[in-house]
N, C-alpha and C positions, 0 to 999 in steps of 0.2 A: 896323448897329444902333447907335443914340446911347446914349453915356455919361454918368452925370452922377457925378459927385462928392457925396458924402452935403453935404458942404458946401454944391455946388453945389446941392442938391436945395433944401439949408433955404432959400440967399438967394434962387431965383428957381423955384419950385412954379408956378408957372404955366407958365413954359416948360417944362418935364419933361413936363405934362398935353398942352402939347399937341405937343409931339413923341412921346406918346404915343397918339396920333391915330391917325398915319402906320404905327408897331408899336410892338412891345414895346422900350422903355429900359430897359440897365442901367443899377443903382444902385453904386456900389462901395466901397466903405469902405477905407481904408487901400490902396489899389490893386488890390482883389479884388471880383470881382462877388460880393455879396451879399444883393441884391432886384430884382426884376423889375417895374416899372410899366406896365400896359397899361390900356386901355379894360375897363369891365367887360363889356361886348357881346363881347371879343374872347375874356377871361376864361367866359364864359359858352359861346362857342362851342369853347373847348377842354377844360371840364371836362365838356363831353356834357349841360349845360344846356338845356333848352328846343330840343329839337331837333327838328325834321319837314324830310316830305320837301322840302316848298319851302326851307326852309334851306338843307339840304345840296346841293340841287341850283342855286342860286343863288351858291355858293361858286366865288371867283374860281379861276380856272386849270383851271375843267372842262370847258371848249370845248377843250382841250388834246388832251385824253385820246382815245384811240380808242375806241371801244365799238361793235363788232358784232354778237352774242348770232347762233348758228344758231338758226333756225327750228326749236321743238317742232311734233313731227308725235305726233298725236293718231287712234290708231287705235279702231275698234270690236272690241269683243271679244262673238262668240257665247255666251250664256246657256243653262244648261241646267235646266231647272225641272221635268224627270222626278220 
């Protein structure tokens, strides 16, 4: 994950943005992470923003995942109307 320097942030805002592209950059202040810069899309997808199925199912690393589900079996049930 890229570091920038609060320093660094002030003289070159443009490079932070766009190595904030790629993920999330710390900011750090005095040697200590204390902000985090990302895309707002990325921010959006992590605060539970604007979500639907095509979202989440277009999220990188889920061709990964295994997913089998058994087959429900759907039986009939006799009624009684005495």
């Amino acid at each position: 994950m890229p570091h920038f320097t609060s320093r660094e942030l002030n003289q070159d805002v443009s490079r932070a943005k766009r190595a904030a592209e790629t993920g999330p950059v710390i900011i750090t202040d005095r040697g200590r992470p204390s902000h985090v810069l990302m895309t707002y899309e990325e921010f959006e997808r992590l605060s539970g923003k604007r979500r639907n199925l095509v979202d989440a199912l277009s999220m990188p690393g889920l061709s990964s995942i295994e997913f089998d589900p058994p087959r429900a079996v759907i039986s009939v049930r006799e009624v009684d109307l005495s």
